[in-house]
C-alpha distance (Angstrom), angle and dihedral (degrees) to the residues before:
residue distance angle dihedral
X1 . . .
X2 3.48 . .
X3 3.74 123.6 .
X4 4.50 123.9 -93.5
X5 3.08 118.4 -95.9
X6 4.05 115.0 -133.9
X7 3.83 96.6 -138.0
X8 3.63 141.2 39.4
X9 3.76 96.7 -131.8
X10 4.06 88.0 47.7
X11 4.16 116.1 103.4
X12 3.37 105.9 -115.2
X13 3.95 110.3 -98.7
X14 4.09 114.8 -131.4
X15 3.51 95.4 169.1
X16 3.36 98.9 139.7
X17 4.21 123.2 22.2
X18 3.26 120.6 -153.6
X19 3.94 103.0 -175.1
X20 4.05 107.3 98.4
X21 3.76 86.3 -139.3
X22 3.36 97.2 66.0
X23 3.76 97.1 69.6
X24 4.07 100.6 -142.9
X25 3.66 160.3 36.9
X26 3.96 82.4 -125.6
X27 3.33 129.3 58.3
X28 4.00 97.0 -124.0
X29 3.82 123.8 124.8
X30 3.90 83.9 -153.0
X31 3.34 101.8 60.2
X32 3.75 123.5 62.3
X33 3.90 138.1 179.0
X34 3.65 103.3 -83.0
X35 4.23 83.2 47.0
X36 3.34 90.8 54.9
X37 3.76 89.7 52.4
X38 3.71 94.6 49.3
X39 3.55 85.6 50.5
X40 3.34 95.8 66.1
X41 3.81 99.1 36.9
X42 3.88 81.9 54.5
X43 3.84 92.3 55.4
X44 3.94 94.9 49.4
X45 3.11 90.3 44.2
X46 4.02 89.2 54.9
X47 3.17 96.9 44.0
X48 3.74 91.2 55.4
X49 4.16 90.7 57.8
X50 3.78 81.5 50.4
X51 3.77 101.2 58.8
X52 3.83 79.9 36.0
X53 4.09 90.1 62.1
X54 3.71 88.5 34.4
X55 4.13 91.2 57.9
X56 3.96 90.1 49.6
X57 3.88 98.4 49.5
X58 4.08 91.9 42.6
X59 4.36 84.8 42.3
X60 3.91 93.6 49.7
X61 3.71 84.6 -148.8
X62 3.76 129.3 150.9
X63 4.09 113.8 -85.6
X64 3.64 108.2 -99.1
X65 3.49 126.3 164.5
X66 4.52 112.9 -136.6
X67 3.20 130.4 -154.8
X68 3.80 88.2 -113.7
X69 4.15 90.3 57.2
X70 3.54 87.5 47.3
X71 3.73 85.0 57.5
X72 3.77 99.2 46.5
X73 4.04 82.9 47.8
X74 3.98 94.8 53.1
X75 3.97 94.2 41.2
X76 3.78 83.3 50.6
X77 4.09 106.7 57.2
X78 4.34 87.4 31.5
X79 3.80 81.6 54.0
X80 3.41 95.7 42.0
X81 3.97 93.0 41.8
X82 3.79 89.9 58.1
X83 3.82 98.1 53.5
X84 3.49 97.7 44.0
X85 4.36 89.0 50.3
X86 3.54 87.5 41.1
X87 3.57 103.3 46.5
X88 4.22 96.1 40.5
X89 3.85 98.0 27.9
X90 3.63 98.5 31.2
X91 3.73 97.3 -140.6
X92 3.86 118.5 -158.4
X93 3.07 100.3 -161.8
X94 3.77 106.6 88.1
X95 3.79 91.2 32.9
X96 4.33 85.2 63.0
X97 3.54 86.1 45.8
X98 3.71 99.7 51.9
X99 4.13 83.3 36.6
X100 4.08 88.7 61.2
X101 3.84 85.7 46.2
X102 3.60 99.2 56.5
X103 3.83 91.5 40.6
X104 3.83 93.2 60.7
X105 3.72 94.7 39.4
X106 3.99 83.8 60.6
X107 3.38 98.0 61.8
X108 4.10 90.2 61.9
X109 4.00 104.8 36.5
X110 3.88 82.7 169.8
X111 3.78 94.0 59.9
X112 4.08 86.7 50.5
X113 3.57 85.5 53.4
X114 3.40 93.2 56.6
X115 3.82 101.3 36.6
X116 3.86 79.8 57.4
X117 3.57 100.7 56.3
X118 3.58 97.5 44.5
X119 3.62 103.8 69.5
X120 4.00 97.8 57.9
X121 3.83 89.1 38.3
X122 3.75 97.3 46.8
X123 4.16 91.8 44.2
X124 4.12 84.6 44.3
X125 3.88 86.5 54.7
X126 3.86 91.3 40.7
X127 3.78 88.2 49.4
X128 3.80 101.3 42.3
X129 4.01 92.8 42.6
X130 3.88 87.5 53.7
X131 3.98 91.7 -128.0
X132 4.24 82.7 146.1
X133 3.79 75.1 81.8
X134 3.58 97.7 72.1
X135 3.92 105.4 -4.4
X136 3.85 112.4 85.5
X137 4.16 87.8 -38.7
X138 3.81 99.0 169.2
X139 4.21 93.2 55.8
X140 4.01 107.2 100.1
X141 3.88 106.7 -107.8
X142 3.87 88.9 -135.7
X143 4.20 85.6 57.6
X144 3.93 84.4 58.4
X145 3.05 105.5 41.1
X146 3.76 92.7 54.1
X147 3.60 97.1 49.7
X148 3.47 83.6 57.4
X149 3.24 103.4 46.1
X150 4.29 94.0 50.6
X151 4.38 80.3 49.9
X152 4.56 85.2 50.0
X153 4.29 85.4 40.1
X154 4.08 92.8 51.5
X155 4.20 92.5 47.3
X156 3.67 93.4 43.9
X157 3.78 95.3 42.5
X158 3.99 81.3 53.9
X159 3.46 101.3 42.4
X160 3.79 104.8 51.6
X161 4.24 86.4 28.3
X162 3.75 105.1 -125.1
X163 3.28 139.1 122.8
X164 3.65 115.9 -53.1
X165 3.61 96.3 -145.0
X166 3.64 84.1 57.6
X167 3.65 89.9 49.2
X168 3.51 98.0 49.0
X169 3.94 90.9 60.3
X170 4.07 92.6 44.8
X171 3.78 81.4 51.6
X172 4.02 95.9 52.8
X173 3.54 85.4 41.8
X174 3.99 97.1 48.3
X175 3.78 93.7 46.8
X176 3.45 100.1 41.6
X177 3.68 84.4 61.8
X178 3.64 85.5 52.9
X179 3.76 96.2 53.3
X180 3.97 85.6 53.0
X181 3.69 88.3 52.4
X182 4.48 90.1 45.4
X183 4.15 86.8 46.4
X184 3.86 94.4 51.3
X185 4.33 101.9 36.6
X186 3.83 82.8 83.7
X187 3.79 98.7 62.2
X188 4.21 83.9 55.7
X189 3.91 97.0 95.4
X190 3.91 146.5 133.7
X191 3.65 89.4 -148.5
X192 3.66 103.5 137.5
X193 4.05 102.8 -145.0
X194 3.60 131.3 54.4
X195 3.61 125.4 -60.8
X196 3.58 106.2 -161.1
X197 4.24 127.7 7.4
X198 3.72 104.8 -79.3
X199 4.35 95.8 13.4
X200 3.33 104.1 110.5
X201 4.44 89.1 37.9
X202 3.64 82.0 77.8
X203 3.46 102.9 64.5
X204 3.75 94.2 41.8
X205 4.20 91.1 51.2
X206 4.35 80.7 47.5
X207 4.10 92.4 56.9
X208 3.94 85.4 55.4
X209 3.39 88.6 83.7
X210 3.59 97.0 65.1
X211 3.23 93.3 18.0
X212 3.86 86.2 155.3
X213 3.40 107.1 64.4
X214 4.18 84.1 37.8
X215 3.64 97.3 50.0
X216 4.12 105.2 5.6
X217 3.48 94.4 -110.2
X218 4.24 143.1 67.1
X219 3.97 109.6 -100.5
X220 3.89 128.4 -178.3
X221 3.57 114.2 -71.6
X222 4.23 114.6 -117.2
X223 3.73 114.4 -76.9
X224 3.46 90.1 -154.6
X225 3.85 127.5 59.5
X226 3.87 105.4 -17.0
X227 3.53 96.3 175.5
X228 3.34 87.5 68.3
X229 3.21 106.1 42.3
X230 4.37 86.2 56.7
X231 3.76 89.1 55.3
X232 4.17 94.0 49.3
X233 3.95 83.3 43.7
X234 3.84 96.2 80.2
X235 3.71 104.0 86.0
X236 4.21 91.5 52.3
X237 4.07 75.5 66.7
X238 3.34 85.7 85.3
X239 3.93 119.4 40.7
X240 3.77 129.2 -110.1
X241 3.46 90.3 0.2
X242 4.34 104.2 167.0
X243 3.65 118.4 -104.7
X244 4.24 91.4 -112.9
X245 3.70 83.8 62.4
X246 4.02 85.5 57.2
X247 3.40 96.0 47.8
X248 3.67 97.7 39.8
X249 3.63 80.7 54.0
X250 3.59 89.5 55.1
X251 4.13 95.1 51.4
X252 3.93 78.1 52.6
X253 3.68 94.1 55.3
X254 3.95 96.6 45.1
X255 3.90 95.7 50.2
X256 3.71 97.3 29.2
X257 3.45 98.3 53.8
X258 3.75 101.1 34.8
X259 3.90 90.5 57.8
X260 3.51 97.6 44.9
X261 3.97 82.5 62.2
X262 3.80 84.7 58.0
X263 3.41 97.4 48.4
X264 3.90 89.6 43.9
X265 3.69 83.6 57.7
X266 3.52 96.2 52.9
X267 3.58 88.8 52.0
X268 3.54 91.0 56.1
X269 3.41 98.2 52.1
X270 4.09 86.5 47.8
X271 3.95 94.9 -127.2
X272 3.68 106.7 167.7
X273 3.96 103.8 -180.0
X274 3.55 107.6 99.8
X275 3.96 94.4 -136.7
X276 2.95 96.5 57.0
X277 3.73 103.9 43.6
X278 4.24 79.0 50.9
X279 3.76 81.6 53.3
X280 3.92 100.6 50.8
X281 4.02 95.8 41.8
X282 3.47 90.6 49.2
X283 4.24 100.4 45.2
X284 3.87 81.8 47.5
X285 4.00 100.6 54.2
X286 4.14 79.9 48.0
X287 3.44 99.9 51.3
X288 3.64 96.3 41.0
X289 4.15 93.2 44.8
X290 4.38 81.9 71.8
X291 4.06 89.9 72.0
X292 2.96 80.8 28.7
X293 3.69 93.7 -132.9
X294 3.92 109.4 -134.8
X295 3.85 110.6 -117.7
X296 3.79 100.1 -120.8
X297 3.89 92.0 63.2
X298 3.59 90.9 70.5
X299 3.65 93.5 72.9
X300 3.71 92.0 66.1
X301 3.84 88.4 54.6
X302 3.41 102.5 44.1
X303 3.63 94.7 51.6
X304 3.91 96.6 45.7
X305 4.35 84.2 49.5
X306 3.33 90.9 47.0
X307 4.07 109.2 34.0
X308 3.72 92.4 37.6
X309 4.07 112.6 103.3
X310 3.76 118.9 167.0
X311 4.09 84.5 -157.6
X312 3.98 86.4 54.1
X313 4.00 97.0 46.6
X314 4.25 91.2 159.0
X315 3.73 93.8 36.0
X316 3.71 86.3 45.1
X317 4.14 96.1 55.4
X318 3.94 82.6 52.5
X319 4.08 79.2 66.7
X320 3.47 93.9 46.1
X321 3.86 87.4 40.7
X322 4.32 87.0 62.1
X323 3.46 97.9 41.7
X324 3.71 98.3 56.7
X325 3.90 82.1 46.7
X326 3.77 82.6 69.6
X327 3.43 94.8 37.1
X328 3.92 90.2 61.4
X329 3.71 96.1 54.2
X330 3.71 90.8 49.1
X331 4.12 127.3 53.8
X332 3.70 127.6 -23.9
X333 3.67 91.0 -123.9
X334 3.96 92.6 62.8
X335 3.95 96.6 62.0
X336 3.29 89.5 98.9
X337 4.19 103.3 38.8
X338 3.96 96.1 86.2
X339 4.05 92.8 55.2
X340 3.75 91.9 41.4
X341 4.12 101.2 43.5
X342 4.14 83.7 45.7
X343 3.78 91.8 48.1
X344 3.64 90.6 41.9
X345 3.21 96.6 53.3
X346 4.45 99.3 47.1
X347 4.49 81.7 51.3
X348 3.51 89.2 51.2
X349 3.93 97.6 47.5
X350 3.83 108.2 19.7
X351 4.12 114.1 71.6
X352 3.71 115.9 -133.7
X353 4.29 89.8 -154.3
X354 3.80 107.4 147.9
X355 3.99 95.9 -26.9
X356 3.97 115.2 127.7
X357 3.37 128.6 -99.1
X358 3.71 115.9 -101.6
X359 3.87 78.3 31.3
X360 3.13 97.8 67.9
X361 4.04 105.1 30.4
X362 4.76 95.1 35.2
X363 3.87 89.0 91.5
X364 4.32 102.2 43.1
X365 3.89 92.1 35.9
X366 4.12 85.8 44.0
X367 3.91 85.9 43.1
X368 4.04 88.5 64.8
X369 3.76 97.2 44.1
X370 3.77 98.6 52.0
X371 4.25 95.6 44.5
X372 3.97 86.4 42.1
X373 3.81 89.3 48.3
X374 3.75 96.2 39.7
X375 3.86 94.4 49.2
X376 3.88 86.1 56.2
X377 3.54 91.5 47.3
X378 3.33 98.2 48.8
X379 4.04 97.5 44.0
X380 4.14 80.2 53.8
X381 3.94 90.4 54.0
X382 3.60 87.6 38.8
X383 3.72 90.0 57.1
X384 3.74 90.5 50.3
X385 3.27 102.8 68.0
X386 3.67 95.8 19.5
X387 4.16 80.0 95.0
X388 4.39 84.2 -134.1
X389 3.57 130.2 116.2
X390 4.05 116.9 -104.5
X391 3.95 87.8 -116.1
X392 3.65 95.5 68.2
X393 4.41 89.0 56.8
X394 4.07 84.9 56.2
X395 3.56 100.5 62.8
X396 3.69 91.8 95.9
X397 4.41 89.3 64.2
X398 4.42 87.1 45.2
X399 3.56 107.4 46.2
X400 4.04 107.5 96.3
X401 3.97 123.0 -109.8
X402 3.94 121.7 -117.5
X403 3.83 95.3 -157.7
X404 4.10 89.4 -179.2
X405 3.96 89.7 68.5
X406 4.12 83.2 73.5
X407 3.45 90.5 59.0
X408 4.11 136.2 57.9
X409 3.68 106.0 -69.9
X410 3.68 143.1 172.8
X411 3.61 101.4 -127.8
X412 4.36 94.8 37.1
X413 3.70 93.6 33.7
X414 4.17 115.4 -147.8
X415 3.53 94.6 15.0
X416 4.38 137.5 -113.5
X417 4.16 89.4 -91.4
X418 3.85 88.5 51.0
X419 3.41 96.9 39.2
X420 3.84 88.5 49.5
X421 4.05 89.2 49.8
X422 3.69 96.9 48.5
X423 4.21 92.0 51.0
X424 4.19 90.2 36.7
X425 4.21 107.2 35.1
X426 4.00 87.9 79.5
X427 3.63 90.0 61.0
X428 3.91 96.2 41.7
X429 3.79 79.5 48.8
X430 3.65 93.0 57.6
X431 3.39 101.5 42.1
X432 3.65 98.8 51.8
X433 3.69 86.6 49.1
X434 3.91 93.2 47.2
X435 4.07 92.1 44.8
X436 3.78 108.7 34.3
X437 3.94 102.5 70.3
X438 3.94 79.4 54.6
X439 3.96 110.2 38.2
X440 3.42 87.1 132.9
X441 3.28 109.2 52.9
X442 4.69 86.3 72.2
X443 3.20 133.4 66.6
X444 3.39 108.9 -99.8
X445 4.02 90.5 -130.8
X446 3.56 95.4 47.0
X447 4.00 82.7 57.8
X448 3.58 96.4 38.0
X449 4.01 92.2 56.1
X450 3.77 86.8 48.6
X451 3.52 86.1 59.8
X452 4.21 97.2 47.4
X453 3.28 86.4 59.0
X454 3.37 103.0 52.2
X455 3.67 89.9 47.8
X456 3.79 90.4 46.7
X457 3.80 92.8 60.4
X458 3.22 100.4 33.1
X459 4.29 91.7 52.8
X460 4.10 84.2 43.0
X461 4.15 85.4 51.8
X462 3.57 95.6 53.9
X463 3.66 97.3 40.2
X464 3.70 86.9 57.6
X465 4.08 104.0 42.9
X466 4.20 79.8 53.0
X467 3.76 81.1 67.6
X468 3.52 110.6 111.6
X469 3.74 101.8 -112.2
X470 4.06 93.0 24.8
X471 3.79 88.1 124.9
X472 3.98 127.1 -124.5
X473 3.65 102.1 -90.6
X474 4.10 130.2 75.5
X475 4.21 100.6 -96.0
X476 3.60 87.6 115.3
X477 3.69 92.8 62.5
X478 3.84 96.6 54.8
X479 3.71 100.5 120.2
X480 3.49 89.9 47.7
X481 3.41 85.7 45.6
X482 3.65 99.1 48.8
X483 3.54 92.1 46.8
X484 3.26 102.1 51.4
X485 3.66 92.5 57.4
X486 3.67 90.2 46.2
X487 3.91 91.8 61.4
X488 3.65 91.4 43.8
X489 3.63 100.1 62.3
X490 3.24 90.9 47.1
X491 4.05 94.6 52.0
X492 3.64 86.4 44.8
X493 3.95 94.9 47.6
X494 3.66 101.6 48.0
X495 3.90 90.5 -114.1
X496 3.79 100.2 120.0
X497 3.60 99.1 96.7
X498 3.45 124.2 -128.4
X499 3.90 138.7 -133.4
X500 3.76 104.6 -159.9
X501 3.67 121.3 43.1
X502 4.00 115.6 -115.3
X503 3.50 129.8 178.9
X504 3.67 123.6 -69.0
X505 4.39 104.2 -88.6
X506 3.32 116.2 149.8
X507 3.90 117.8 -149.1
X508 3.53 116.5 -103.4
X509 3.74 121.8 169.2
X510 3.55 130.1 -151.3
X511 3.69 113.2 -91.1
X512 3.83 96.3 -134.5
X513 4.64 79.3 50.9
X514 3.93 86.1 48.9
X515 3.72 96.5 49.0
X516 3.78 90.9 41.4
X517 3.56 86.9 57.4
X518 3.95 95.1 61.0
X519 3.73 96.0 30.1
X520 3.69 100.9 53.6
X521 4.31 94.6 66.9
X522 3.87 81.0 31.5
X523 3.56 86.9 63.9
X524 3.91 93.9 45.2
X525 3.48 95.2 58.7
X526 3.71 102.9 46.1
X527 3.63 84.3 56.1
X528 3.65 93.1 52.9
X529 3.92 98.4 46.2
X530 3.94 109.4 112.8
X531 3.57 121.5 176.4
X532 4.25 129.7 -101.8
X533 3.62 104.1 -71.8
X534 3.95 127.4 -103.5
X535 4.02 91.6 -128.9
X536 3.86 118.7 -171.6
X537 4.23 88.5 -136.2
X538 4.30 83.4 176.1
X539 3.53 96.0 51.0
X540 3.59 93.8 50.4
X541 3.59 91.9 59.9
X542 3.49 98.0 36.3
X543 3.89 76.6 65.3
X544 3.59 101.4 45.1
X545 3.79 89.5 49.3
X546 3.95 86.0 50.5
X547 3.93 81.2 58.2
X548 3.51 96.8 47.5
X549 3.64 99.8 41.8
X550 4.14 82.9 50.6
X551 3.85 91.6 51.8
X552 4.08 89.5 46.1
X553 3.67 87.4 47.7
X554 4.16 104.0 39.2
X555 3.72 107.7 24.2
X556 4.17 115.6 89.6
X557 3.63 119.7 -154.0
X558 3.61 105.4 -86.7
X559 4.12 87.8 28.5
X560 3.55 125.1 124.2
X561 3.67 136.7 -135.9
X562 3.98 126.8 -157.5
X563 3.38 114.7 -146.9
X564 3.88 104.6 -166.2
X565 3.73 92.0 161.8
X566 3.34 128.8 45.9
X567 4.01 100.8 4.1
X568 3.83 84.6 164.3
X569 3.84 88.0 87.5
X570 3.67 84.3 64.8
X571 3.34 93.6 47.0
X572 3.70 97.6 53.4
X573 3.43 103.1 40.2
X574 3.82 92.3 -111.1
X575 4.30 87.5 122.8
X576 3.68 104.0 50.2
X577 3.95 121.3 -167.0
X578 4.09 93.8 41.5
X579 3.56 126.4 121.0
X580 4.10 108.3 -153.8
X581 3.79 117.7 -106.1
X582 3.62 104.5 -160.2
X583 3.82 103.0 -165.7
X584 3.79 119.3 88.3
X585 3.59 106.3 25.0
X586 4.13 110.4 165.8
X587 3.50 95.3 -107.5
X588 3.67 105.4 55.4
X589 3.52 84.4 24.9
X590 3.59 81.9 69.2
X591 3.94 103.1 33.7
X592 3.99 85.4 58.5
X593 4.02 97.3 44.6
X594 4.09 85.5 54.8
X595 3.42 91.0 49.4
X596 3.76 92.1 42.9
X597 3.58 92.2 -130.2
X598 4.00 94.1 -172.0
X599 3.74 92.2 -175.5
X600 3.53 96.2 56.2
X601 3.91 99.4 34.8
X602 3.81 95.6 48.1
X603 4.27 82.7 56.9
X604 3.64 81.3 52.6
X605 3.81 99.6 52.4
X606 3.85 93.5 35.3
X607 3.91 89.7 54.8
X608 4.00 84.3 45.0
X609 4.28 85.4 53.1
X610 3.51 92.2 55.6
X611 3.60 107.5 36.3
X612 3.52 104.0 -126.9
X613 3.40 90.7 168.2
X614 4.31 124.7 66.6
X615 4.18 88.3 -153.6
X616 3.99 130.0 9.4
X617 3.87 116.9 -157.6
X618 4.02 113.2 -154.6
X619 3.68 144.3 126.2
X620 4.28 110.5 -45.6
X621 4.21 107.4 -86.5
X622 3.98 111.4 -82.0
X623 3.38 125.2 179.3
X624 3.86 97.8 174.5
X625 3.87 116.0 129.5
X626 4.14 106.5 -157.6
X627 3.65 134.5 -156.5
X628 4.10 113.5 -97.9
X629 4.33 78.3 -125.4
X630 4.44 85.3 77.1
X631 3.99 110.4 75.6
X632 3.83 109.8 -88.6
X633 4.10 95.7 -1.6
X634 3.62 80.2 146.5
X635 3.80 90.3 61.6
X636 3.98 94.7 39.9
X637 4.44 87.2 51.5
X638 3.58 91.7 55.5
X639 3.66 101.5 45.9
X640 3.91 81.8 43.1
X641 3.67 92.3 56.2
X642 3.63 107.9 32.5
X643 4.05 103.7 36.3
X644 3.80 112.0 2.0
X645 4.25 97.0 57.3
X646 4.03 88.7 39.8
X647 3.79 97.8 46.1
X648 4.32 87.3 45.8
X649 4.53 84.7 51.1
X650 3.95 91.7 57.6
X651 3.60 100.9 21.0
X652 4.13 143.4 51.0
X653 3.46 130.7 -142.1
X654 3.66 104.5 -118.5
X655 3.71 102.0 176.4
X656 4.18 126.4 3.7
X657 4.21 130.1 -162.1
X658 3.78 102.9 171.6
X659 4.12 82.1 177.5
X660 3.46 89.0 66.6
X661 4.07 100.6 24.5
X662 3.79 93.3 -119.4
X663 3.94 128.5 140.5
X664 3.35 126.6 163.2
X665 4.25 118.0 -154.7
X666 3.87 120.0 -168.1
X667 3.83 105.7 -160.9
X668 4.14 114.4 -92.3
X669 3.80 119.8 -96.9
């Protein structure tokens, strides 16, 4: 049965089929099930001799051919073989054989339960053990995981008796969410000290809003990124809650929130089989994880998707109006997000057909003004009461621009623009297939502002990961991101309403497009999987009670101590005796040193001249200067120049655990 369509002059949408009869996910008498399977095993398997070819250009090492490429190779033309003999000789043999299969399996629907499990959970416990290490290590993780995931699509096809290209789409979609679930169990830890370079910052910046139950008195809000610091505020609701209840909170926050968006967007595009909403929430929380797409801009997408009602246009801005609320506490590069999803979302669903003008375009073009002027309004209210000066919201229009980090690169590797064309050129894909049979049928403004926008965010998103500091990954692009996906399904759907009638085609992609689809952010995760950390739990506190036995030893009664690393330990109790210094905490220590905030660092310095404080907590002393060719050498220079060198002048390193990134400076005699 193939899914509703939302509007009369829509195509009806049979991208997926869920009657076994009907032989496919794509409406070709050519291609049947067991095609569609090779299909897929042939596109793991060639994307697996592509990350092999990849590895030996970015390696520079002599051509050799493994055993495991040798592998990949055979799998290939035996793959390749079958669907070419199947599809133009139409050989029954395999299909009897994978007939008998299924037949057996239905006897025991509790062993195709199990068989379907056990792939995802025995590569989750291969992953999370770290047996890659030593147990097949030079196979591509995205070649394993599909073959396991076609074994997990046959035995659930079987077991609940529908059709297996069906099933092998639930099963993409079902592990994927599993692979989500191995890449975050890591972060869920008691381990007292940081477990990446700004981790732990987060949770202090959170307790700032309530900062007075936290510390016992009212501090400045966070300059940077409020919104998120309200959603990680939660567990300080309740007091001397453990830090793994923080981060677990955190996991909770990053898959929570990023598949309600999917299911917001199946909602919006009115999908009422259960599969297939399963199917779109989960392809969604994939595709965005490659940013990956920080948790707190969800909330402005799931209200505009939900609150948005073409019927409702003034109750609708009121939507828009609340989202770019959120959108002003959050990143520059959001202000205009609300006023662009909205307005996205009224071209893609409202026909223009013979109405006027301004008729037609007040309410989209009105839709951008007020979200663009409420984010700016409500950044300036934010700063208000924020209890900061304006110059520490501007750092994001001083720092300098690396424009190399868009392009291949020794220290970043492939590049952001490549990066952003491997995770985005299936969508183009689709939506050129989806839209080009039918150019006609839309106003050519109605596409034409679809495209603006794109190119707005996606100009604005490269702009900003050029910022020094903007990272090496794509979560600088997420509107563009978002959007883009947005459009897409509803190209892809039959849900972008049109103006001029055409005849009745329903969109059908290509199955090797369809598959790319899912196994593109499929393959992004595999390759980002690492396995539960070995964490030294006693040297950590050996080093905190270093710290505290310092602090006991060092710090007079109305003394101070500076805790520029690891203010978490503050936060949790974990350092008792401290009273919180809020200034000069690494991260906008940082954002204001590549800005060259002079106001603010010459503050810094001057408090570092007079010793204001009895002990300073911070990275251990480095003087070293790298070359822009090591990742973020940039970053390292600055912090060299402009904190490191001044804090060693005033300061000595007392005690040093460059494991665990802690020095401790008493002030110079």
């Amino acid at each position: 049965m193939p899914i509703e369509s939302s509007g009369a002059t829509s195509p009806k949408n049979e991208l997926l089929m869920f009657s076994s009869a009907d032989g496919g996910i794509i409406k070709d008498a050519r291609l049947g099930n067991i095609c569609l399977y090779l299909a897929a095993f042939i596109l793991f398997t060639l994307s697996g001799i592509i990350y092999w070819i990849y590895d030996f250009f970015q390696d520079d090492t002599p051509f050799v051919l493994s055993g495991s490429v040798i592998l990949l190779l055979v799998c290939f033309l035996i793959a390749a073989g079958l669907f070419l003999s199947i599809l133009y000789n139409r050989s029954k043999t395999i299909t009897k054989i994978v007939q008998a299969a299924r037949k057996a399996l239905v006897k025991f629907p509790c062993v195709g339960w199990i068989l379907f499990i056990l792939p995802i959970l025995s590569y989750g416990i291969y992953r999370l053990s770290g047996w890659q290490q030593s147990l097949l290590p030079d196979l591509p993780q995205i070649w394993i995981f599909g073959c396991l995931s076609l074994i997990g699509a046959f035995f659930l096809s079987t077991t609940r008796k529908t059709d297996p290209a069906a099933g092998l789409f639930i099963t993409l979609s079902v592990y994927g969410l599993g692979l989500l679930i191995i890449y975050y169990l890591p972060d869920i830890t008691n381990y007292p000290l940081a477990l990446g370079w700004s981790e732990t910052s987060r949770y202090y910046y959170a307790s700032l809003f309530l900062s007075k139950t936290v510390y016992g008195e009212w501090f400045p809000l966070p300059a940077l990124h409020g919104s998120q610091g309200v959603l990680q505020a939660f567990p300080f609701l309740i007091p001397a809650m453990p830090i793994w209840i923080h981060r677990l909170w955190q996991v909770m926050l990053w898959l929570g929130l990023s598949f309600g968006a999917g299911l917001s967007l199946a909602k919006r595009l009115q999908i009422k089989n259960r599969s297939l909403i399963l199917i779109v929430s989960a392809w969604f929380c994939l595709y965005v994880f490659q940013g990956p797409v920080y948790y707190h801009f969800y909330i402005i997408f799931i209200i505009v998707l939900l609150g948005v009602n073409h019927e409702k246009r003034f109750l609708s801005l009121f939507f828009v109006a609340l989202a770019s609320i959120w959108a002003g506490i959050s990143r520059v590069n959001w202000f205009p997000l609300a006023g662009m999803l909205a307005a996205a979302l009224y071209i893609l669903e409202v026909p223009k057909e013979k109405t006027g003008f301004w008729k037609y375009w007040w309410w989209p073009v009105g839709a951008v003004l007020l979200g663009l002027g409420g984010a700016v309004l409500s950044q300036y209210l934010y700063v208000r009461v924020s209890g900061n000066p304006l110059s520490y919201f501007t750092t994001s229009f001083e720092s300098p621009l690396l424009r190399y980090r868009l392009f291949p690169n020794q220290p970043f590797g492939m590049g952001i623009i490549n990066m952003m064309l491997i995770a985005c050129v299936p969508l183009m894909l689709a939506i050129l297939w989806a839209v080009l049979p039918r150019l006609k049928a839309w106003n050519f403004l109605r596409l034409l502002s679809l495209f603006l926008f794109l190119l707005i965010l996606l100009v604005g998103g490269l702009v900003v990961s050029s910022k020094i500091g903007g990272g090496n990954n794509l979560h600088n692009l997420d509107a563009y991101m978002v959007l883009l996906a947005l459009i897409m399904v509803y190209f892809v759907f039959g849900r972008f309403s049109m103006d001029k009638a055409v005849p009745e085609k329903p969109v059908h992609l290509p199955v090797f497009l369809l598959i790319l689809v899912f196994m593109v952010p499929l393959a992004f995760i595999t390759t980002n999987l690492r396995p539960l950390s070995e964490l030294d739990f006693d040297q950590a506190w050996q080093d905190i009670a270093v710290i505290q036995a310092l602090i006991d030893e060092h710090t007079s009664e109305d003394g101070k101590v500076l805790f520029i690393q690891h203010r978490h330990l503050v936060a949790f109790n974990i350092i008792e005796g401290v009273e919180l210094v809020p200034e000069h905490e690494k991260v906008f220590l940082m954002e204001m040193a590549m800005a060259n905030n002079e106001d603010y660092l010459s503050d810094f310095w001057a408090s570092l001249e007079n010793h204001e404080y009895d002990l300073i907590i911070s990275e251990p002393y480095s003087r070293a200067i790298l070359s822009y060719r090591i990742p973020f050498g940039e970053e390292n220079n600055i912090w060299v120049e402009l904190i490191s060198k001044p804090l060693g002048k005033y300061y000595t390193e007392t005690y040093s655990n460059p494991d665990n990134m802690i020095g401790v400076f008493l002030p110079r005699e």
